[in-house]
C-alpha positions as CSV (number, residue, x, y, z in Angstrom):
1,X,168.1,93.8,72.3
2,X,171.0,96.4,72.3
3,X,174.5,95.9,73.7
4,X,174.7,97.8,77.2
5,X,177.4,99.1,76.5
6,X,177.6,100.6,73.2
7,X,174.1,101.6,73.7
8,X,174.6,103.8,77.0
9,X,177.9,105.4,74.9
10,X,175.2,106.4,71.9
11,X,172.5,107.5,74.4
12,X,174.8,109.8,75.9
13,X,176.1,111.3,72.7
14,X,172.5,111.6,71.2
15,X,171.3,113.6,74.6
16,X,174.5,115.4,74.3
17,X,173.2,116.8,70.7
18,X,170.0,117.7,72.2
19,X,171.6,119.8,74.6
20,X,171.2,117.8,77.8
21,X,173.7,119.1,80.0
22,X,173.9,115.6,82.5
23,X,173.8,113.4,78.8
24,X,176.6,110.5,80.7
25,X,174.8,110.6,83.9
26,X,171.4,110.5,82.6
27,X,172.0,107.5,79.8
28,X,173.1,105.5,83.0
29,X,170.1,106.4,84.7
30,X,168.0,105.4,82.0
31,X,169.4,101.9,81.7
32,X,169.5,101.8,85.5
33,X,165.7,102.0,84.8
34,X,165.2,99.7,82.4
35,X,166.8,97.1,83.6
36,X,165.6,97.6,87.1
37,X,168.9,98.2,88.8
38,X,170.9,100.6,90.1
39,X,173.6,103.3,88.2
40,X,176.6,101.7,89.7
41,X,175.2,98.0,88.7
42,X,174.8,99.6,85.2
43,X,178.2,100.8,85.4
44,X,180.0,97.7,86.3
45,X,178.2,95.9,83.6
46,X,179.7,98.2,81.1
47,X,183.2,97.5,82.2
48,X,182.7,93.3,82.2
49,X,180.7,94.0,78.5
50,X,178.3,91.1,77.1
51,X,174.4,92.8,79.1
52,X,171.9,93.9,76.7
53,X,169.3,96.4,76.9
54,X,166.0,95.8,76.2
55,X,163.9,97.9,73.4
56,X,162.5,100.0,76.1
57,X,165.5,101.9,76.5
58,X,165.4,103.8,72.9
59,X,162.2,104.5,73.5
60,X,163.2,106.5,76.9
61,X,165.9,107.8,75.4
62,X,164.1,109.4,72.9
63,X,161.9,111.1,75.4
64,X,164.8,112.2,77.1
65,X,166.6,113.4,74.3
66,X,163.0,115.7,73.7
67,X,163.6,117.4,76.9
68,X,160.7,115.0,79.4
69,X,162.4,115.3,82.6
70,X,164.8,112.2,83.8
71,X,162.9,112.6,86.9
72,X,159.4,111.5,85.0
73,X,160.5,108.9,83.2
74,X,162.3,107.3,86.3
75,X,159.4,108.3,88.3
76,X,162.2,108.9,90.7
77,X,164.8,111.6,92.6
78,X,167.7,111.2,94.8
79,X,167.6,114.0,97.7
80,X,170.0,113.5,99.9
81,X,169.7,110.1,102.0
82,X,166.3,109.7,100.2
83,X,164.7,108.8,96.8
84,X,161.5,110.3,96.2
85,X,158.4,109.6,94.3
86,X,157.9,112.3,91.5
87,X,156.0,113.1,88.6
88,X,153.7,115.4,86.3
89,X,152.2,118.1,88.8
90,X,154.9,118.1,90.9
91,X,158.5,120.2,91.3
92,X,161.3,118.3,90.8
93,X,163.9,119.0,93.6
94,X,167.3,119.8,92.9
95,X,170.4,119.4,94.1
96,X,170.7,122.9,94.8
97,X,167.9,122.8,97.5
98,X,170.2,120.1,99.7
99,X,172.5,123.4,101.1
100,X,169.1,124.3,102.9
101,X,168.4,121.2,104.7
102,X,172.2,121.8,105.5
103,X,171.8,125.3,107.3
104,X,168.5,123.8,108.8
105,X,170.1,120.4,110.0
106,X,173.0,123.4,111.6
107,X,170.4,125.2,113.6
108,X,168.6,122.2,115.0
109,X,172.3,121.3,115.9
110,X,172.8,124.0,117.6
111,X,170.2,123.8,119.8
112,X,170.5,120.5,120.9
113,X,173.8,121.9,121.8
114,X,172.0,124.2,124.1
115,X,170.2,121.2,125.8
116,X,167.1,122.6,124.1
117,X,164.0,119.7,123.3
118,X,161.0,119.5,121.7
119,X,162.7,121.0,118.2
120,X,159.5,122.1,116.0
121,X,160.5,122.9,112.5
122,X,157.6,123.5,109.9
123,X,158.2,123.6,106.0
124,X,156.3,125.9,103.9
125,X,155.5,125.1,100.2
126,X,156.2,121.3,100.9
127,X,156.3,120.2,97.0
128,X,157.0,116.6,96.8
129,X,158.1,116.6,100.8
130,X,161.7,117.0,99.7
131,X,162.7,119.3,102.8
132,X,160.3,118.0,105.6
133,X,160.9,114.2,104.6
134,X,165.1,114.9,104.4
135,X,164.9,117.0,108.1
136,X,163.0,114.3,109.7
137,X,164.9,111.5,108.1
138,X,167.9,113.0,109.8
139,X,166.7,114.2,112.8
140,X,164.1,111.4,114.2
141,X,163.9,114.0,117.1
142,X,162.5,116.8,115.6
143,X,159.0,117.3,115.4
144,X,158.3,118.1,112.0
145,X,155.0,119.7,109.6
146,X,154.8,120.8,106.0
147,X,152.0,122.1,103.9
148,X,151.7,122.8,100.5
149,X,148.9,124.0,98.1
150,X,149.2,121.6,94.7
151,X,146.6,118.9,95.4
152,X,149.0,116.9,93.1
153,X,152.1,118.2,94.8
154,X,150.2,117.3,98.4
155,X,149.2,113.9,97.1
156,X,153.3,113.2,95.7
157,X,154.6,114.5,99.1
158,X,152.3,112.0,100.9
159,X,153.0,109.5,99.5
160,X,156.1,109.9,99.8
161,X,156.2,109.6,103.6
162,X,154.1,107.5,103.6
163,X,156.4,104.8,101.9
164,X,159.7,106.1,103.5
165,X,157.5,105.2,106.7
166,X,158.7,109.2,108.0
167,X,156.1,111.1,110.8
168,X,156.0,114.2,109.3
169,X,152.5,115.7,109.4
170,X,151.7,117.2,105.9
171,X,148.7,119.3,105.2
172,X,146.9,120.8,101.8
173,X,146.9,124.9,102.1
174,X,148.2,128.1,101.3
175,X,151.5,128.8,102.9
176,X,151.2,132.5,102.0
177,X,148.6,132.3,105.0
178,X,147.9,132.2,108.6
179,X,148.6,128.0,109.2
180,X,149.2,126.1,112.2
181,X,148.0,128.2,114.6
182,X,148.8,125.9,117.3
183,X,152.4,126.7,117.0
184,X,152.2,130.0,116.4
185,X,155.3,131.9,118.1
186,X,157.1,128.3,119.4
187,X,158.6,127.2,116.0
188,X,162.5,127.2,116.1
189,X,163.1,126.6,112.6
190,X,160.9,127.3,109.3
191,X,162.2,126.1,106.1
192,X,160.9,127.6,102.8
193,X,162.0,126.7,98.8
194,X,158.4,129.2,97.8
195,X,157.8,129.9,94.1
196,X,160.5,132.9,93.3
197,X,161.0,133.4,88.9
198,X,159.5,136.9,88.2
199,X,156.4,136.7,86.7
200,X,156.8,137.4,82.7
201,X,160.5,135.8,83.1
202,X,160.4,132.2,81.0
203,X,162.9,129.7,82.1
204,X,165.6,128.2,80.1
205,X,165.4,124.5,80.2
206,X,162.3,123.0,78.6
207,X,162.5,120.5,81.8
208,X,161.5,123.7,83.7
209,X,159.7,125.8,81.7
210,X,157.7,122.8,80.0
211,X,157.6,120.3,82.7
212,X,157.3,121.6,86.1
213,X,153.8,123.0,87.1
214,X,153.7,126.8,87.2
215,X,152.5,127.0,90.8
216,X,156.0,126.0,91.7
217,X,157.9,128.1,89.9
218,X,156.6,131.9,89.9
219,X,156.8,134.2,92.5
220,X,153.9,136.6,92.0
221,X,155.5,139.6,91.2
222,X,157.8,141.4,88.5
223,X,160.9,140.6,90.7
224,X,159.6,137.3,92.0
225,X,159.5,137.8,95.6
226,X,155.9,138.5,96.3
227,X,155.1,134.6,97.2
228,X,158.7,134.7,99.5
229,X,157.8,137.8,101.3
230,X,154.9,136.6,102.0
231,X,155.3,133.0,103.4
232,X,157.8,135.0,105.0
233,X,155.2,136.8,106.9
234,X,153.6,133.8,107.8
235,X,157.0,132.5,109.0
236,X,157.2,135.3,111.8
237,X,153.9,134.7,112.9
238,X,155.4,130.9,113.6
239,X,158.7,131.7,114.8
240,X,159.7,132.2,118.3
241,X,161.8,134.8,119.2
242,X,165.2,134.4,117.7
243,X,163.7,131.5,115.4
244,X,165.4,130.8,112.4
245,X,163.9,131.3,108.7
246,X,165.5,129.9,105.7
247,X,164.5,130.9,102.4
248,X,165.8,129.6,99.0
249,X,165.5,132.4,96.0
250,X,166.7,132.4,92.5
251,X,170.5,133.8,92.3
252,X,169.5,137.1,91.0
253,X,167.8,137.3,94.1
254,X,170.7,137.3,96.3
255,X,171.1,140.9,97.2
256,X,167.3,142.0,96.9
257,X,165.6,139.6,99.0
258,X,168.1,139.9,102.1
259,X,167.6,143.8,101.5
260,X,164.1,143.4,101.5
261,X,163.8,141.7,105.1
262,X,166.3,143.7,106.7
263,X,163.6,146.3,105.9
264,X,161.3,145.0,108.2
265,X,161.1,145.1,111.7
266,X,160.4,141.4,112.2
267,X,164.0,140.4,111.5
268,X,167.5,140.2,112.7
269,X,170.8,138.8,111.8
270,X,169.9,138.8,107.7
271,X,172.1,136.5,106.0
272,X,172.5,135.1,102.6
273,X,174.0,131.4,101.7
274,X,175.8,130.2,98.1
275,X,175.4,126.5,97.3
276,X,177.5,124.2,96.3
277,X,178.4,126.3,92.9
278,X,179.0,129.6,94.6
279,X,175.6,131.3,93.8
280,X,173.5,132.8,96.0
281,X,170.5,130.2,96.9
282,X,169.3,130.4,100.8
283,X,168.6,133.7,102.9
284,X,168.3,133.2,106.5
285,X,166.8,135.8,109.5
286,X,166.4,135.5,113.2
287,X,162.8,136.1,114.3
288,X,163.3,139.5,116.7
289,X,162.3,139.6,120.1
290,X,159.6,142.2,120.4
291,X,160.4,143.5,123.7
292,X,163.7,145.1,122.8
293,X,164.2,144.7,119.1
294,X,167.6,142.8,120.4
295,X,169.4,140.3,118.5
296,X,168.4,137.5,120.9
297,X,168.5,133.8,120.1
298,X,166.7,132.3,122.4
299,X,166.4,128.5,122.2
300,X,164.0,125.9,122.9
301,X,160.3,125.8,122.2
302,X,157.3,127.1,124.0
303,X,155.8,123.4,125.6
């Protein structure tokens, strides 16, 4: 056994040296973990001194410090309001992906405001539910479906809702395809976080590059936005008129994929969205009405 304290203060240092950019926060996490509580219990018990940690703790720090994930050794993420299963074979989410949920939480706003019901949102490339789950967490009143194509990432995802106790209907398929036909043109909202690195392109972080399953990460293409643009396609064919599509891309993709659907006839009111770091992360388009090509947003779904 290992004093909490001095032993979080070490952890952190030695993740430090291995280049962990969140070394404080993730040496809290860890013993959070290990001793089965949460970070600010783990915190408090550093200030009043005397805990100890058990063995276990050097052993995840050590995987930690080789790059594994915090995520997989916790078998844990924090999503907004949520904490979500995760593991080998699925995408992590990130933090990044919450100023999504934040434009798609503002639309369905804005349409209640309109006195418009029956809110139908559907999330494409699901992952470990992170978008769906967070919507309908939020928004009890929205009706709300996700699919994704990982049988791993599928079985994560379900699980997940099925513990948070959430009814959000989540099918296995290829979102870069014709899906839920039944809905087709009366969506008011579809949310997408698609795979978007340019193929040949090898991340950074070994938690990334090493850890997260390809599937999730590349977009099909030499500029990564073949998979986008196409479960962007599939997005139209959902949308209503003047339903809204969000899109989260790589920040080198800030300028090309906003250019891209302003090239098609299918859009209107192209936008693009920083997070909470001032890059570019979420482009957003209005489903045009096909009878006059206007810049109508409608509201409400089709019954």
């Amino acid at each position: 056994m290992t004093d909490l304290r001095d032993a979080v203060r070490a952890a952190a240092a030695r993740l430090r040296e291995a280049g962990v950019a969140s070394a404080d926060l993730d040496a809290v996490e860890l013993a959070a973990h290990a001793l089965g509580v949460d970070a600010s219990e783990v915190r408090r018990l550093m200030v009043l001194g005397g805990r100890e940690l058990p063995e276990t703790y050097a052993v995840l720090v050590d995987e930690r410090a080789s790059r594994v994930p915090l995520q997989h050794l916790t078998g844990r993420a924090h999503f907004r309001r949520l904490t979500l299963a995760v593991g080998p074979g699925v995408f992590v989410p990130r933090p990044e992906t919450e100023v999504l949920v934040d434009l798609a939480l503002a639309e369905v706003d804005r349409l209640s405001g309109t006195g418009a019901g029956g809110i139908r949102l559907v999330d494409l490339c699901s992952g470990s539910g992170a978008i769906p789950l967070a919507v309908k967490d939020e928004r009890p009143d929205v009706t709300v479906r996700g699919i994704e194509l990982s049988e791993d990432a599928w079985a994560w995802a379900s699980a997940n809702r099925d513990r948070l106790g959430l009814d959000v209907e989540l099918v296995r398929g290829d979102a870069t395809a014709p899906c839920f036909e039944d809905w087709a043109g009366s969506v008011d909202v579809v949310t997408i976080n698609p795979p978007y690195i340019p193929v040949g392109a090898v991340p950074l972080d070994p938690e990334v590059r090493d850890h997260d399953p390809a599937m999730a990460l590349y977009g099909g293409s030499e500029d990564g936005l073949a998979i986008p643009l196409a479960t962007a396609a599939v997005a139209a064919r959902l949308l209503r008129p003047g339903g809204l599509v969000l899109i989260e891309h790589a920040d080198s993709q800030g300028e090309s994929l906003p250019r891209r659907l302003e090239q098609a006839a299918t859009w209107d009111e192209v936008a693009d969205h920083e997070d909470l770091a001032g890059r570019p992360r979420v482009t957003t388009a209005r489903r045009r009405t096909p009878e006059t090509g206007s810049r109508l947003t409608e509201v409400g779904s089709a019954p």
